[in-house]
C-alpha positions as CSV (number, residue, x, y, z in Angstrom):
1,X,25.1,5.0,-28.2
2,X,24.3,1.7,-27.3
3,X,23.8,2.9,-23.6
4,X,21.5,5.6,-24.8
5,X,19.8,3.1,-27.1
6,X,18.8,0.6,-23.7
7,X,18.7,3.3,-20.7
8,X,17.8,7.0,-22.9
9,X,16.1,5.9,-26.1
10,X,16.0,8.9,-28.5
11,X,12.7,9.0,-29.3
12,X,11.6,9.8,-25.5
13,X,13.5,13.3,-26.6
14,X,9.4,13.9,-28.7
15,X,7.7,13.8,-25.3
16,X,10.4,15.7,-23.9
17,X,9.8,18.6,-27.0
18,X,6.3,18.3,-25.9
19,X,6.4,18.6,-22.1
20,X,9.6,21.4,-22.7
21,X,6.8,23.5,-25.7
22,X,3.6,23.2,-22.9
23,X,5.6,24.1,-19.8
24,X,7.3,27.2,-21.8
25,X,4.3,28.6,-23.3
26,X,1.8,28.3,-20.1
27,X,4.6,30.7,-18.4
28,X,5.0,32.8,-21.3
29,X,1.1,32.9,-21.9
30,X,0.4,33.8,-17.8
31,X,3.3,36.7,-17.7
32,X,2.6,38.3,-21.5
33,X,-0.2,39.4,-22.9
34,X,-0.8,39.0,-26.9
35,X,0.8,36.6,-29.2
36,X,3.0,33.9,-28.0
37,X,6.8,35.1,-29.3
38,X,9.0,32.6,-29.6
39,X,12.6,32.9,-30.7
40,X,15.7,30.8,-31.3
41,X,16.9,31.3,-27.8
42,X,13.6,28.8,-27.2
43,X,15.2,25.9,-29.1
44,X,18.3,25.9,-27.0
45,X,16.4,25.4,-23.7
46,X,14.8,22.5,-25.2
47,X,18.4,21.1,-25.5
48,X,18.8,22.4,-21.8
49,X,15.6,20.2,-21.1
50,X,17.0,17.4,-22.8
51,X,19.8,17.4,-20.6
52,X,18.2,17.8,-17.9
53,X,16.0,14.3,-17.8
54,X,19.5,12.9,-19.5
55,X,21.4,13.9,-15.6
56,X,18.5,12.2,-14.2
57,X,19.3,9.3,-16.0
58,X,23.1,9.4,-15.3
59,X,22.6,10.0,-11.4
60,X,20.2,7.0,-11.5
61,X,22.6,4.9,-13.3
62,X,24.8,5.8,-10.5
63,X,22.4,5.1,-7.8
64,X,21.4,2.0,-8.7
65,X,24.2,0.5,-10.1
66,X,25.0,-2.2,-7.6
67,X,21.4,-3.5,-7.8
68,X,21.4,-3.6,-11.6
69,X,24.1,-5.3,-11.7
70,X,22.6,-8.5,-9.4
71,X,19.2,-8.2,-11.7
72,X,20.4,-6.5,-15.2
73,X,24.0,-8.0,-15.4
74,X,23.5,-8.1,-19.6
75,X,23.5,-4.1,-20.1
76,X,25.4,-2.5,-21.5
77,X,26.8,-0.5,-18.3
78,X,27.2,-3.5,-15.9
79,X,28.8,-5.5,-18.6
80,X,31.1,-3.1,-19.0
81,X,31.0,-2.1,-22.1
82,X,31.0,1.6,-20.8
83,X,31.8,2.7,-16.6
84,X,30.4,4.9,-14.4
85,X,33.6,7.3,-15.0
86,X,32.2,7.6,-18.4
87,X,28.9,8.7,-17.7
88,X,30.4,11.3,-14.9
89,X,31.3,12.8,-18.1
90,X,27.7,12.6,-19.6
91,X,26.6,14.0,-16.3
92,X,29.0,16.8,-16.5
93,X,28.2,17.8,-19.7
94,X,24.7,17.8,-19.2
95,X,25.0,20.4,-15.8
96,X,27.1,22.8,-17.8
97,X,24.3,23.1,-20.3
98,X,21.7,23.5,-18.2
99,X,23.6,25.8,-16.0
100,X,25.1,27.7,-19.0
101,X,21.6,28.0,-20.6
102,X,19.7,28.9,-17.6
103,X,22.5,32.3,-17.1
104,X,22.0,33.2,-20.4
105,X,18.5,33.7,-20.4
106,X,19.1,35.6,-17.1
107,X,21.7,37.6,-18.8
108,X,23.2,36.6,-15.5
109,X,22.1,35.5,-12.2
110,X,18.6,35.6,-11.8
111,X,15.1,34.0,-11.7
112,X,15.6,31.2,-14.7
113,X,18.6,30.0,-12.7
114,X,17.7,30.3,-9.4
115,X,14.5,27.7,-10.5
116,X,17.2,25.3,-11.9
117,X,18.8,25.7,-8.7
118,X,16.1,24.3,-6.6
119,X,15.1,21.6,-9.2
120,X,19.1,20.5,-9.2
121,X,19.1,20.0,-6.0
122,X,16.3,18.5,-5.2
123,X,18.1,15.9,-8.5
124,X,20.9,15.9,-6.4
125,X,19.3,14.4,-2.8
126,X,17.5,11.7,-4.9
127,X,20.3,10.8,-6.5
128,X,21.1,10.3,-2.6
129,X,18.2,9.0,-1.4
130,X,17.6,12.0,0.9
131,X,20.2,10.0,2.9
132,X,17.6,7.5,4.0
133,X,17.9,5.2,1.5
134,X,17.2,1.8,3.3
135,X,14.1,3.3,5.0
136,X,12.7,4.9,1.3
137,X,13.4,2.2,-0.3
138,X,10.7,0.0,2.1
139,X,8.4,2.7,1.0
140,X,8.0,1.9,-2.6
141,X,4.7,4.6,-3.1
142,X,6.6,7.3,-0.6
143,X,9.7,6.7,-3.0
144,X,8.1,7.3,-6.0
145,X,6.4,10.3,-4.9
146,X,10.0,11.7,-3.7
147,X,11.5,11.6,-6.4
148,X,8.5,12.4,-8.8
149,X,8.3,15.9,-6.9
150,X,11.2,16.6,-9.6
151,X,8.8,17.3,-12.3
152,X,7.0,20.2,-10.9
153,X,10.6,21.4,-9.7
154,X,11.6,20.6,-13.6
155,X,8.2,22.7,-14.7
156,X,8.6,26.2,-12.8
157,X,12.0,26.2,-14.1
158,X,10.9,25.8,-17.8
159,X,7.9,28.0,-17.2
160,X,10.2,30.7,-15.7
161,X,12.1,30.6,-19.4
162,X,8.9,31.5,-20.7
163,X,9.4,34.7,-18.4
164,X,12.7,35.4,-17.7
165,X,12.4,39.2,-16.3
166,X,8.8,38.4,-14.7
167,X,8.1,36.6,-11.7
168,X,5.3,33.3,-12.7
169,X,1.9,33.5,-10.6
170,X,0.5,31.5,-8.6
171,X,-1.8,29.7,-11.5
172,X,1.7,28.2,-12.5
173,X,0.8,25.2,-10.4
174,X,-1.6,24.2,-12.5
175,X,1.2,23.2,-14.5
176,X,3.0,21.6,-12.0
177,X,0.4,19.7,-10.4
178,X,-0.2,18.7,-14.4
179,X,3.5,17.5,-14.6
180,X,3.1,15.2,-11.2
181,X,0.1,13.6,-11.7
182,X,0.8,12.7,-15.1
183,X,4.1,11.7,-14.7
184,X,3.4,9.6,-11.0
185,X,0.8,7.8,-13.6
186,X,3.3,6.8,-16.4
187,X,5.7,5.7,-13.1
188,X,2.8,3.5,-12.0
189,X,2.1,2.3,-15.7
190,X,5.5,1.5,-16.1
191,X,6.3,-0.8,-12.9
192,X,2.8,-2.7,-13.0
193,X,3.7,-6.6,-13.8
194,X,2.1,-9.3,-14.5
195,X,2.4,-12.1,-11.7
196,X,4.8,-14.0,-13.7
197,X,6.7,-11.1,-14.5
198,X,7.9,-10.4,-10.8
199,X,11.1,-11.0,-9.2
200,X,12.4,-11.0,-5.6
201,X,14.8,-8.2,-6.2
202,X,12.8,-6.1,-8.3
203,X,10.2,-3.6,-6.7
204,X,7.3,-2.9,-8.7
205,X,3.9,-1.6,-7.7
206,X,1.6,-4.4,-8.5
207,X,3.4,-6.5,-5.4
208,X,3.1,-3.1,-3.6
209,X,-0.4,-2.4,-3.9
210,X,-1.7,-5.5,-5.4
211,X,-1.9,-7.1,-8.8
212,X,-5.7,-5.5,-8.8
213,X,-5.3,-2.1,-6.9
214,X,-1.9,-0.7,-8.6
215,X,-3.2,-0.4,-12.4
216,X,-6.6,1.0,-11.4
217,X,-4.7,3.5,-9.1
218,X,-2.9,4.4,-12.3
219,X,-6.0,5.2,-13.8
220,X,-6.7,7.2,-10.7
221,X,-3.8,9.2,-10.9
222,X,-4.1,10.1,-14.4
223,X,-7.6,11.4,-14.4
224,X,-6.3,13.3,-11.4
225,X,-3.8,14.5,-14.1
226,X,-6.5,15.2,-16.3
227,X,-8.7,17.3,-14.5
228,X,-5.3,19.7,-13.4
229,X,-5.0,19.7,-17.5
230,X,-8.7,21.8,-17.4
231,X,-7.1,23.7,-14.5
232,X,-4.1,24.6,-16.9
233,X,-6.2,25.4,-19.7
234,X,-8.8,27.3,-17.5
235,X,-5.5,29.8,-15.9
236,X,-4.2,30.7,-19.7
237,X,-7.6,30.9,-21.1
238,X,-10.1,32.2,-18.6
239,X,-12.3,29.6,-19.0
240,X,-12.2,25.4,-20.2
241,X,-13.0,25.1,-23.9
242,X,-15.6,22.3,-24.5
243,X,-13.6,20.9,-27.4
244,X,-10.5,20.9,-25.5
245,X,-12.1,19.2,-22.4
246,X,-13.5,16.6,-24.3
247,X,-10.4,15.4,-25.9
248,X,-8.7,15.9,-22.7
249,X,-11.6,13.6,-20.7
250,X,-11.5,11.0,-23.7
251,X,-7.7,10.6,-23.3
252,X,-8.5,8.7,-20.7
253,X,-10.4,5.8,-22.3
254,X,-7.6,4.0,-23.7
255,X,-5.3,3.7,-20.8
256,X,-8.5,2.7,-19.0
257,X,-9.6,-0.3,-21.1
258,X,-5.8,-1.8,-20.9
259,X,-6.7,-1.7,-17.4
260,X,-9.9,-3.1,-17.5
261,X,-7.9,-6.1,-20.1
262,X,-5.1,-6.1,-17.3
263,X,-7.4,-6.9,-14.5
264,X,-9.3,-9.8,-16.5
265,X,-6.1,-11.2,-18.1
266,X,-2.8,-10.1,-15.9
267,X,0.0,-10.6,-18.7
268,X,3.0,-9.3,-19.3
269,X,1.5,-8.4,-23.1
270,X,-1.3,-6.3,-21.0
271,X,0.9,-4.9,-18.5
272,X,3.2,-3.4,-21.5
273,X,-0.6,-2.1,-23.2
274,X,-1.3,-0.2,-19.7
275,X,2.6,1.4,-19.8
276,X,2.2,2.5,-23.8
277,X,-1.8,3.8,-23.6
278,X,-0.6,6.4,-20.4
279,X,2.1,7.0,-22.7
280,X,0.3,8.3,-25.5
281,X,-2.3,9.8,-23.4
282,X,0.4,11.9,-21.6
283,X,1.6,12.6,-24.9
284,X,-1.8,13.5,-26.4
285,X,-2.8,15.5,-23.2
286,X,-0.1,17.9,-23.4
287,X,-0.3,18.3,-27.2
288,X,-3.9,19.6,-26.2
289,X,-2.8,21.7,-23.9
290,X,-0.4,23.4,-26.2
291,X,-2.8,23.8,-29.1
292,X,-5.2,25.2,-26.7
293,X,-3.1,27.5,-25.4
294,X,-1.6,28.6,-28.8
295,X,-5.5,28.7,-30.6
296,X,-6.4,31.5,-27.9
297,X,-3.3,34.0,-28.1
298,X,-2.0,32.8,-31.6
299,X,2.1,32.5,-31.9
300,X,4.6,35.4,-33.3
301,X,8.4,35.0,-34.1
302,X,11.7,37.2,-33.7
């Protein structure tokens, strides 16, 4: 518990529910027609989810072990206080669920776990690198985008829960392109530093791109996320409801003016504002998109 306390903090398991609920009901709501249904079988591929971004944590814990253990000798895994060997375990667990989850919506093998399929391996080749380790890891914004191409991967294979026994259309990558931008932004937000904050050993985006260019990119990025939000919303609905865009366009603001404080004032206080305001916006954004979605077709239960 300690471990998940530093490197999988229970609360993340909110934006999870609300990334898992969006994802779920786009697919159900471009496959169905009529209410949304949603049944208890729904509330075990959240847990599914769950374990999904918790692998992802394990294989990186994995991957980067030897590094962490030069800069982040104090946590709890490279004081030893836990071992790798342990969280094999984790990691096992967390594949059987998935796996086990994603057959028993197919009754078997079929389209739900053929899409975890593709998104486990693409888990598994970042948690090698893609064999080129030393050369992606020169290539700190081609790195990130590598491994950020998970979260669409991660998305068609929610969305196809939404529709086990019907193949998703093509507007599913609204929701996918949705699940990149967004989360490439928080990835940005979250390794921008302050010049003082910045360490030989320790890559971060701001020495990348500059201490001025990589938080306005992350404002970049998000509205990029933003306007594939309206795309989502325009695929389930038929057209972009003003209310909806607005909140969706304003979402923006906040994550914008921690920039704008960031660029006048480069702390380590402003750099944690820019990582917590694309936080919430992601968090507010997809809320949006599920009230959206649910105010036009409504909800039913079994």
């Amino acid at each position: 518990m300690a471990w998940v306390h530093e490197r999988f903090a229970l609360p993340n398991g909110i934006l999870f529910f609300v990334l898992y609920a969006a994802a779920l009901l786009v697919g159900r709501a471009l496959t169905t027609s009529g209410p949304l249904v949603i049944g208890a079988v729904d509330g075990a591929g959240f847990l599914a989810t769950w374990a999904f971004f918790l692998m992802l944590r394990v294989f990186d814990e994995h991957k980067d072990y030897a590094l962490d253990l030069q800069n982040h000798p104090g946590r709890v895994l490279q004081s030893g206080r836990i071992t790798l060997s342990h969280l094999k375990v984790v990691g096992v667990v967390a594949v059987a669920v998935q796996l086990g989850l994603s057959v028993w919506r197919d009754h078997g093998f079929g389209r739900v776990t053929i899409a975890w399929l593709v998104a486990f391996a693409w888990s598994l080749l970042m948690a090698k690198e893609f064999f080129i380790g030393e050369w992606l890891g020169k290539r700190l914004v081609l790195y990130a985008v590598s491994h950020m191409l998970v979260m669409p991967l991660a998305i068609l294979w929610i969305a196809q829960q939404g529709s086990p026994d019907a193949p998703l259309p093509s507007a599913i990558g609204a929701m996918a392109f949705l699940s990149f931008f967004s989360g490439f932004a928080f990835e940005l937000a979250r390794k921008t530093k302050a010049p003082e904050e910045e360490r030989p050993t320790v890559d971060s985006y701001t020495k990348a791109l500059g201490v001025r260019a990589a938080p306005v990119t992350v404002v970049v990025v998000l509205a990029i996320g933003i306007v594939a939000s309206l795309l989502v919303l325009s695929t389930t609905e038929g057209s972009i409801p003003i209310v909806a865009a607005s909140a969706l366009a304003a979402t923006v603001l906040p994550p914008a003016a921690a920039v704008s404080g960031f660029l006048r004032s480069p702390t380590p206080k402003g750099a944690k504002r820019i990582e917590a305001m694309v936080g919430v916006a992601m968090l507010i954004g997809y809320v949006i998109v599920i009230a959206s979605v649910v105010g036009n077709r409504g909800v039913g239960w079994r």
